[in-house]
mmCIF file of the N, C-alpha and C atoms, coordinates in Angstrom:
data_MODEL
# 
_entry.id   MODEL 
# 
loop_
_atom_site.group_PDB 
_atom_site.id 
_atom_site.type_symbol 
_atom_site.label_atom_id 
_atom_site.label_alt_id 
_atom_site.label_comp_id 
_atom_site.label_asym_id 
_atom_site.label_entity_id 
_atom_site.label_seq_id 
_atom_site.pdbx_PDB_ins_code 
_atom_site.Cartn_x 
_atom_site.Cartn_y 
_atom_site.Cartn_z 
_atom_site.occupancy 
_atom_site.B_iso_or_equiv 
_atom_site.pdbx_formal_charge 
_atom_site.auth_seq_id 
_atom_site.auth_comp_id 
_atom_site.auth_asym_id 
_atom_site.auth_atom_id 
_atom_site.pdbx_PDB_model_num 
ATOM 1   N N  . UNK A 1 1  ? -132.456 28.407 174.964 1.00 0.00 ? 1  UNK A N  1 
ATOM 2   C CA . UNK A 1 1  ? -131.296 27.852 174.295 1.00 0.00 ? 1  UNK A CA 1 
ATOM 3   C C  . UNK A 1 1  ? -131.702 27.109 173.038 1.00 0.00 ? 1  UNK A C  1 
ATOM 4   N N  . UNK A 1 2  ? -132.978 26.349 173.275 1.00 0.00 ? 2  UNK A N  1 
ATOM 5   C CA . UNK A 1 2  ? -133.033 25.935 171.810 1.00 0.00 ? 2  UNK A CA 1 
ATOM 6   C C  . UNK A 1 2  ? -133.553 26.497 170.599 1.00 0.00 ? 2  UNK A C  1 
ATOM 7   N N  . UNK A 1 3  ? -133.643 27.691 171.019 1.00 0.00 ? 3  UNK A N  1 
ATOM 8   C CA . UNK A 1 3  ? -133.756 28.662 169.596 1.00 0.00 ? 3  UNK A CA 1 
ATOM 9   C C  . UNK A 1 3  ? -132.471 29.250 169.180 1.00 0.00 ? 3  UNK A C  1 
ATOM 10  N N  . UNK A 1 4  ? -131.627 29.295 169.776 1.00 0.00 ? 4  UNK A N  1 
ATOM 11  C CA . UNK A 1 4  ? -129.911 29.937 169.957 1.00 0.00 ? 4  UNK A CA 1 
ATOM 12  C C  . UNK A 1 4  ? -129.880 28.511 168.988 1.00 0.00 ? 4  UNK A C  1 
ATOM 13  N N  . UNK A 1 5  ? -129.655 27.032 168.861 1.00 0.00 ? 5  UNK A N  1 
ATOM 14  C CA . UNK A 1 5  ? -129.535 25.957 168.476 1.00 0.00 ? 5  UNK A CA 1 
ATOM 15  C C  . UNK A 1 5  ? -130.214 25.872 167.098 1.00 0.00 ? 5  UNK A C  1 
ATOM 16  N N  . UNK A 1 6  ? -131.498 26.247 167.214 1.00 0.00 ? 6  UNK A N  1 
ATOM 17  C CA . UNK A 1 6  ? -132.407 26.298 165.930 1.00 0.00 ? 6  UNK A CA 1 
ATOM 18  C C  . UNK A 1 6  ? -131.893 27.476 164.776 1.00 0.00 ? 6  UNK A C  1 
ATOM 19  N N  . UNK A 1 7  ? -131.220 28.805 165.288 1.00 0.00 ? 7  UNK A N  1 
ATOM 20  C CA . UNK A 1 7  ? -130.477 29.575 164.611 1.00 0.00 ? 7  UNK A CA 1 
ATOM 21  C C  . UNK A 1 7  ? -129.421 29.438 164.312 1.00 0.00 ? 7  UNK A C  1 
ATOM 22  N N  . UNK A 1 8  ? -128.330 28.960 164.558 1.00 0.00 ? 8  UNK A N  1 
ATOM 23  C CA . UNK A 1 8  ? -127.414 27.739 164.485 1.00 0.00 ? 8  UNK A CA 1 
ATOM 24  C C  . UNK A 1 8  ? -127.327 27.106 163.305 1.00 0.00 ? 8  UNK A C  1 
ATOM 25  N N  . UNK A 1 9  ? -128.219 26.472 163.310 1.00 0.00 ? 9  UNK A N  1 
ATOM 26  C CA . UNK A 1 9  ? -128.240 25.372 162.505 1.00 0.00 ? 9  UNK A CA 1 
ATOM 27  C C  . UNK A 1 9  ? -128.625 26.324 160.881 1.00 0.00 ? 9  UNK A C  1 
ATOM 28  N N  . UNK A 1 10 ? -129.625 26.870 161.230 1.00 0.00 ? 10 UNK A N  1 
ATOM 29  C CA . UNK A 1 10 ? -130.553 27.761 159.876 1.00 0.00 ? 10 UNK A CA 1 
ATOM 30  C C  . UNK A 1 10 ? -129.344 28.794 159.552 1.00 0.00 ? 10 UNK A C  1 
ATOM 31  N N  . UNK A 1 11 ? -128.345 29.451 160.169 1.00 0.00 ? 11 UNK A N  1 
ATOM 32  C CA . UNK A 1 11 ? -127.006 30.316 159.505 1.00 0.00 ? 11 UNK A CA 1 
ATOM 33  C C  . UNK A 1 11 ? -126.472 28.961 159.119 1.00 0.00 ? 11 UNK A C  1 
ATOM 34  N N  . UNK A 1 12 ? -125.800 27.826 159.189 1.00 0.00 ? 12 UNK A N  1 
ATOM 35  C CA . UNK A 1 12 ? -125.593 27.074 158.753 1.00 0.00 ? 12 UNK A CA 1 
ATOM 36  C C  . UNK A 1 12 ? -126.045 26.323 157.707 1.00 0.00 ? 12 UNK A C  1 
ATOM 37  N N  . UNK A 1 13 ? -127.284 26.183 157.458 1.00 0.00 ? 13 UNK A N  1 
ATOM 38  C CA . UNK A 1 13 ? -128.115 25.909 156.380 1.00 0.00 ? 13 UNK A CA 1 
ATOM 39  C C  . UNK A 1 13 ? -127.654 26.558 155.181 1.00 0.00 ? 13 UNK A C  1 
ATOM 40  N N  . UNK A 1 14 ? -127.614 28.106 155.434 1.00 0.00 ? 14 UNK A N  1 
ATOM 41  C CA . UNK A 1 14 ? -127.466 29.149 154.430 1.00 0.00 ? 14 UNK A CA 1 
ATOM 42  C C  . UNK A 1 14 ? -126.531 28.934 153.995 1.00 0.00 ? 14 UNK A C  1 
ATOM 43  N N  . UNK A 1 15 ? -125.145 29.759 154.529 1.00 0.00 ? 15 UNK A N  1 
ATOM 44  C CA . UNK A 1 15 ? -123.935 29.613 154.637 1.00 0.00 ? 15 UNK A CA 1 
ATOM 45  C C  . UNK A 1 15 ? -123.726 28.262 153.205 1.00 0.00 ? 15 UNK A C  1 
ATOM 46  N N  . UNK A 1 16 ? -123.914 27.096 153.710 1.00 0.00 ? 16 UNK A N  1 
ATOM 47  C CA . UNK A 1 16 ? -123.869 25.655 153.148 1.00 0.00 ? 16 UNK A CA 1 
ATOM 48  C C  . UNK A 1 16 ? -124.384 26.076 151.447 1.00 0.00 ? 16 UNK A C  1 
ATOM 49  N N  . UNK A 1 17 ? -125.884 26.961 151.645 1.00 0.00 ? 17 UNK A N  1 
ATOM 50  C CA . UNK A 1 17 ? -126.524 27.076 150.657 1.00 0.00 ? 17 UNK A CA 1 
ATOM 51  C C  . UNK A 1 17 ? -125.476 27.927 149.596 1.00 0.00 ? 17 UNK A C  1 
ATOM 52  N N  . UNK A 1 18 ? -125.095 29.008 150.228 1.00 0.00 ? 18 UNK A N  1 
ATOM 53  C CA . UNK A 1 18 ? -124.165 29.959 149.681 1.00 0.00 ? 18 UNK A CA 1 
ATOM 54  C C  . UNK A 1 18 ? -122.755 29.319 148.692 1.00 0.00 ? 18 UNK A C  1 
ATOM 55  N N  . UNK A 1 19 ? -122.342 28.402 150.022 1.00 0.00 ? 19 UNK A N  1 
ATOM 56  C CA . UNK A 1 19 ? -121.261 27.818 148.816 1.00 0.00 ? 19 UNK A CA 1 
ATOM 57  C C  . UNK A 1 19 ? -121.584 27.110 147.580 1.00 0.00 ? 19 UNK A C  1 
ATOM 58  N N  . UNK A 1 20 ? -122.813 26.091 147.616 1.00 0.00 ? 20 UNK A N  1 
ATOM 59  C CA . UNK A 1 20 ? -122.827 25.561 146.853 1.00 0.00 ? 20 UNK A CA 1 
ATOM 60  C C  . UNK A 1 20 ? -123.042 26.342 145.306 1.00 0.00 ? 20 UNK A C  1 
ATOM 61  N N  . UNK A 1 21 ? -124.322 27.717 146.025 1.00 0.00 ? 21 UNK A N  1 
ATOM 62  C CA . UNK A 1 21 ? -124.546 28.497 144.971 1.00 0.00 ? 21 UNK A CA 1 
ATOM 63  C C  . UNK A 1 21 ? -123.540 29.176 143.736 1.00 0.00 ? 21 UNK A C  1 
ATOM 64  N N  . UNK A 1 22 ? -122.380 29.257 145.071 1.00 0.00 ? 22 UNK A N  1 
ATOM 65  C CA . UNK A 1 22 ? -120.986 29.902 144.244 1.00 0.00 ? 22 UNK A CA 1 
ATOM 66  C C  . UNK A 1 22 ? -120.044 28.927 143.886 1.00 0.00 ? 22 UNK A C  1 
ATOM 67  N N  . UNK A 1 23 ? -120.482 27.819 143.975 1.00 0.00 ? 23 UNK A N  1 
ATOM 68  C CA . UNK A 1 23 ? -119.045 26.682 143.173 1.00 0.00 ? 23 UNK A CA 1 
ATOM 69  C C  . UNK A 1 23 ? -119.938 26.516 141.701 1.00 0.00 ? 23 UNK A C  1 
ATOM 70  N N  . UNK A 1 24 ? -121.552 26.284 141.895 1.00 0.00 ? 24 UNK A N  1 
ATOM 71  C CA . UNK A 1 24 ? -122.405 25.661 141.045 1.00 0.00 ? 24 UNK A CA 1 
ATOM 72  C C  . UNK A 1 24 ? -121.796 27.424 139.307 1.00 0.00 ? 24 UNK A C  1 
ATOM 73  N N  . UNK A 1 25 ? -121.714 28.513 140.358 1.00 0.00 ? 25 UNK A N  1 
ATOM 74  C CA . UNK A 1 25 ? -122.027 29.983 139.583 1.00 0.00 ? 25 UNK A CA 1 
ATOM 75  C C  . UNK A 1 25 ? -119.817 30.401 139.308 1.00 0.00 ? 25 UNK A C  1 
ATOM 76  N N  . UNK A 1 26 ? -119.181 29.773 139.460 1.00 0.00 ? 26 UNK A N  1 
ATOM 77  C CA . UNK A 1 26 ? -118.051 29.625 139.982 1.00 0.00 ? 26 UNK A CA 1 
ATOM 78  C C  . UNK A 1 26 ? -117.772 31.611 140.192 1.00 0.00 ? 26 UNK A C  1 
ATOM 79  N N  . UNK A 1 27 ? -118.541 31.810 141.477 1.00 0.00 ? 27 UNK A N  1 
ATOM 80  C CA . UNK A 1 27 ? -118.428 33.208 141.938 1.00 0.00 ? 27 UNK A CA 1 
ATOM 81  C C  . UNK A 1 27 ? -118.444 33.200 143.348 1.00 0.00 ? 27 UNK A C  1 
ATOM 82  N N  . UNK A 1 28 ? -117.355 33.258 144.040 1.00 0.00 ? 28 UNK A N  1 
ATOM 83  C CA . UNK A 1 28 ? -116.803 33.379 145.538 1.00 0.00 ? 28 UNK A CA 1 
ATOM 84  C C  . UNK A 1 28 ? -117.408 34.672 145.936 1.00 0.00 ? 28 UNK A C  1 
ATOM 85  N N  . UNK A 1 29 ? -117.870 35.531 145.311 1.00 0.00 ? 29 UNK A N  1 
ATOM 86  C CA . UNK A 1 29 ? -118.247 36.623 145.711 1.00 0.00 ? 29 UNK A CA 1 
ATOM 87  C C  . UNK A 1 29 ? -120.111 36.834 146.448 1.00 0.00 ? 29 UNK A C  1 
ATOM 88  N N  . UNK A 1 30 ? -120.667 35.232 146.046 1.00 0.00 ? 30 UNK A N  1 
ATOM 89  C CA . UNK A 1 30 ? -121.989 35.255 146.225 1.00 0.00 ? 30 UNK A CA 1 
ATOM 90  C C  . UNK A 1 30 ? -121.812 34.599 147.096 1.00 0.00 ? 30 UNK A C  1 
ATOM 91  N N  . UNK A 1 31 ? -120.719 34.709 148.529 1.00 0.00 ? 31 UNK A N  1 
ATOM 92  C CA . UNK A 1 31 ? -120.966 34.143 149.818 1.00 0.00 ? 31 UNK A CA 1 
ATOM 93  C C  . UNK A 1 31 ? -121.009 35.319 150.855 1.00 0.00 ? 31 UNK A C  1 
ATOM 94  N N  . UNK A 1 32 ? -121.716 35.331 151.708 1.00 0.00 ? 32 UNK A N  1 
ATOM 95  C CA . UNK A 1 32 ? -121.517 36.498 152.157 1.00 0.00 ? 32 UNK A CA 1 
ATOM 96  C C  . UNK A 1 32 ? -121.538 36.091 153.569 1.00 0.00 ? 32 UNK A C  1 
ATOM 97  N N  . UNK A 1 33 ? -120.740 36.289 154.486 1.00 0.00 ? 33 UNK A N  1 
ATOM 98  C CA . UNK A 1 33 ? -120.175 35.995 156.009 1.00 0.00 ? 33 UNK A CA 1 
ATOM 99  C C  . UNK A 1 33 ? -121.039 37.193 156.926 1.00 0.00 ? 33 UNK A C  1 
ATOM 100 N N  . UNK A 1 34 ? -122.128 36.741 157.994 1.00 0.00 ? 34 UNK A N  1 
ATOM 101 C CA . UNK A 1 34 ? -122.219 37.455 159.021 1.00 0.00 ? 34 UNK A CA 1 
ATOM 102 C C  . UNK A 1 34 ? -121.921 37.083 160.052 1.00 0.00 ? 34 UNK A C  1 
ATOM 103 N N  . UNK A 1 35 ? -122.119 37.592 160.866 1.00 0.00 ? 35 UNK A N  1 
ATOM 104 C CA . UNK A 1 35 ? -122.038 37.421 162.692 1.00 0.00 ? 35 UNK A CA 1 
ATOM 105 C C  . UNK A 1 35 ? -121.132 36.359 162.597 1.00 0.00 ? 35 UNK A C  1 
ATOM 106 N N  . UNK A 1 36 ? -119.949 36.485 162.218 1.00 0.00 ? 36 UNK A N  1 
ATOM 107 C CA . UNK A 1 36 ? -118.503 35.709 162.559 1.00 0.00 ? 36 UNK A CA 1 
ATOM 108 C C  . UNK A 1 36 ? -117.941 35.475 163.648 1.00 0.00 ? 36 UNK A C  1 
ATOM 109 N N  . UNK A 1 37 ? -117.473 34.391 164.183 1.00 0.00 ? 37 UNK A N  1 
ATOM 110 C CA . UNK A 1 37 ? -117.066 34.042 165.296 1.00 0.00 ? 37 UNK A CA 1 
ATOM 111 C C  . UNK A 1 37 ? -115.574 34.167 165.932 1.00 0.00 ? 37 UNK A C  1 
ATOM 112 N N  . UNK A 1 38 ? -115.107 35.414 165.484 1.00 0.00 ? 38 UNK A N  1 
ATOM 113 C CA . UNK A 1 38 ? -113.584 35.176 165.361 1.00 0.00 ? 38 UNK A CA 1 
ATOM 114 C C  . UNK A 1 38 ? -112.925 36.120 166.724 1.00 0.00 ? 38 UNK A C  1 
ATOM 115 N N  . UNK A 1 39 ? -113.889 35.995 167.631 1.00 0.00 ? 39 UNK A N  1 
ATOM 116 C CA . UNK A 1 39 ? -113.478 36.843 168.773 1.00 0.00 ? 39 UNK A CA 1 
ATOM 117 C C  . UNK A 1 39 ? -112.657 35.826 169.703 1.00 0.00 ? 39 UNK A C  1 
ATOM 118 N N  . UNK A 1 40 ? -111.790 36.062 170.416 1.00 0.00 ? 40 UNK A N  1 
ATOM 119 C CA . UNK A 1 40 ? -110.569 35.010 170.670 1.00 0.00 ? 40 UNK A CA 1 
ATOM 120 C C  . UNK A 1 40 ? -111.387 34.333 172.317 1.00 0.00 ? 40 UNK A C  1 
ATOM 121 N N  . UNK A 1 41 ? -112.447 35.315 172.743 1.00 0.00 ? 41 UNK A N  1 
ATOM 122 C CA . UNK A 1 41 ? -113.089 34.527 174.184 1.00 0.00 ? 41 UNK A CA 1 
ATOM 123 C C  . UNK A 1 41 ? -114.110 33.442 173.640 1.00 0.00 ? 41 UNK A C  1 
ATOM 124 N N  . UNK A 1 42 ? -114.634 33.039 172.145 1.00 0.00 ? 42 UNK A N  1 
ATOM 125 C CA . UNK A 1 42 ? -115.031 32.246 171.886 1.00 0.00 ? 42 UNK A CA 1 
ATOM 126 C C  . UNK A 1 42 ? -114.781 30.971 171.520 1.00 0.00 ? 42 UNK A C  1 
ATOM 127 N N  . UNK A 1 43 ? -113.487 30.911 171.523 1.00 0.00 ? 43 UNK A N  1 
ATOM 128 C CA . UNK A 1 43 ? -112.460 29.979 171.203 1.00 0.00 ? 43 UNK A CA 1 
ATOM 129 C C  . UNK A 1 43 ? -112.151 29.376 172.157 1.00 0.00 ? 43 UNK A C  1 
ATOM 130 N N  . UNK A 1 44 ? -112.264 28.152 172.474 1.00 0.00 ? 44 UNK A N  1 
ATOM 131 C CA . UNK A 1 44 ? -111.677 27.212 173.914 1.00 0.00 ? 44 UNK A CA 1 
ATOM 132 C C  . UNK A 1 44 ? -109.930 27.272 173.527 1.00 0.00 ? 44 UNK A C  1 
ATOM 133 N N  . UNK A 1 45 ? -109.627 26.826 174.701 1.00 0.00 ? 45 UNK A N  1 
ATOM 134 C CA . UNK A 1 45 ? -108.217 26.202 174.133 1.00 0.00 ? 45 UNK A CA 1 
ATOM 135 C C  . UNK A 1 45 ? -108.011 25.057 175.123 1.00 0.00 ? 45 UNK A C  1 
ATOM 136 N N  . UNK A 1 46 ? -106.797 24.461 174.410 1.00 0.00 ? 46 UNK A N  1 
ATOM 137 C CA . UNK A 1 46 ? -106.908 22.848 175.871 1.00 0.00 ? 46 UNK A CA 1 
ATOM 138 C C  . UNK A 1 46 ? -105.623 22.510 175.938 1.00 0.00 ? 46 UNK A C  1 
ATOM 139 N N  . UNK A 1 47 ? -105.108 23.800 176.462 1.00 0.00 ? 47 UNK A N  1 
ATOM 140 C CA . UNK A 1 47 ? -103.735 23.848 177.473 1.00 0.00 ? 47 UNK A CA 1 
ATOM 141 C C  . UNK A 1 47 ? -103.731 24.242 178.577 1.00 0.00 ? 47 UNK A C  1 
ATOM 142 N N  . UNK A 1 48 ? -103.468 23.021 179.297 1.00 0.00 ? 48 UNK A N  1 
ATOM 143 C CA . UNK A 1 48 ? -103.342 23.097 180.463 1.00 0.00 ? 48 UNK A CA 1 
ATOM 144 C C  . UNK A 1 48 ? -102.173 23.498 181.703 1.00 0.00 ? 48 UNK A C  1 
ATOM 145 N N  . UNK A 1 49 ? -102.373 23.696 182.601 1.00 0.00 ? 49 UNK A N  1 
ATOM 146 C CA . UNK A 1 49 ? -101.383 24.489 183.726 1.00 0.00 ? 49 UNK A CA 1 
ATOM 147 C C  . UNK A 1 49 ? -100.148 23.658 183.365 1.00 0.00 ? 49 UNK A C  1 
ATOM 148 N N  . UNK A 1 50 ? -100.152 22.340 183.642 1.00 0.00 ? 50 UNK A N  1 
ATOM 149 C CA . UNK A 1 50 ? -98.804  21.144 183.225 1.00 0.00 ? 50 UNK A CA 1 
ATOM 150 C C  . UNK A 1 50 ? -97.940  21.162 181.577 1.00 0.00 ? 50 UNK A C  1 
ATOM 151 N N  . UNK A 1 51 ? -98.906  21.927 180.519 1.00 0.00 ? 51 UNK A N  1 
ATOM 152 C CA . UNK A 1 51 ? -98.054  22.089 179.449 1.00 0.00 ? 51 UNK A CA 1 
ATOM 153 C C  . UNK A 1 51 ? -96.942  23.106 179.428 1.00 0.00 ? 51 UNK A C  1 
ATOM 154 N N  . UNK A 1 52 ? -96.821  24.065 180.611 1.00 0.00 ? 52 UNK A N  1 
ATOM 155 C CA . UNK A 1 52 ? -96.355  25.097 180.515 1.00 0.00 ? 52 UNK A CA 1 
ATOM 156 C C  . UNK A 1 52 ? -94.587  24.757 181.002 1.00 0.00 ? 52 UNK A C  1 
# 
C-alpha cells in the first residue's frame, strides 16, 4: 500500500506540475489527464438508509 500512496502523491505532483506549466504558457492543452477516477464504485456516498 505504500507504494499505491507514493504513486499518489507523484501523479499528483505532476498533474500540479502540468497546471502550473499551462497557466505560466496560458495553454490548457499542455495538461494531460490519465488514469482518471471517474468510475461511480470509486466514489463513496454518505446517504444513509434514514435519508430515504
Amino acid at each position: 500500500m505504500n507504494g499505491t500512496i507514493k504513486m499518489k502523491n507523484l501523479v499528483s505532483i505532476i498533474f500540479f506540475q502540468q497546471i502550473a506549466n499551462a497557466l505560466e504558457k496560458n495553454d490548457a492543452t499542455l495538461i494531460s489527464i490519465k488514469n482518471t477516477n471517474t468510475h461511480w464504485s470509486n466514489w463513496g456516498t454518505h446517504i444513509q438508509e434514514e435519508d430515504y
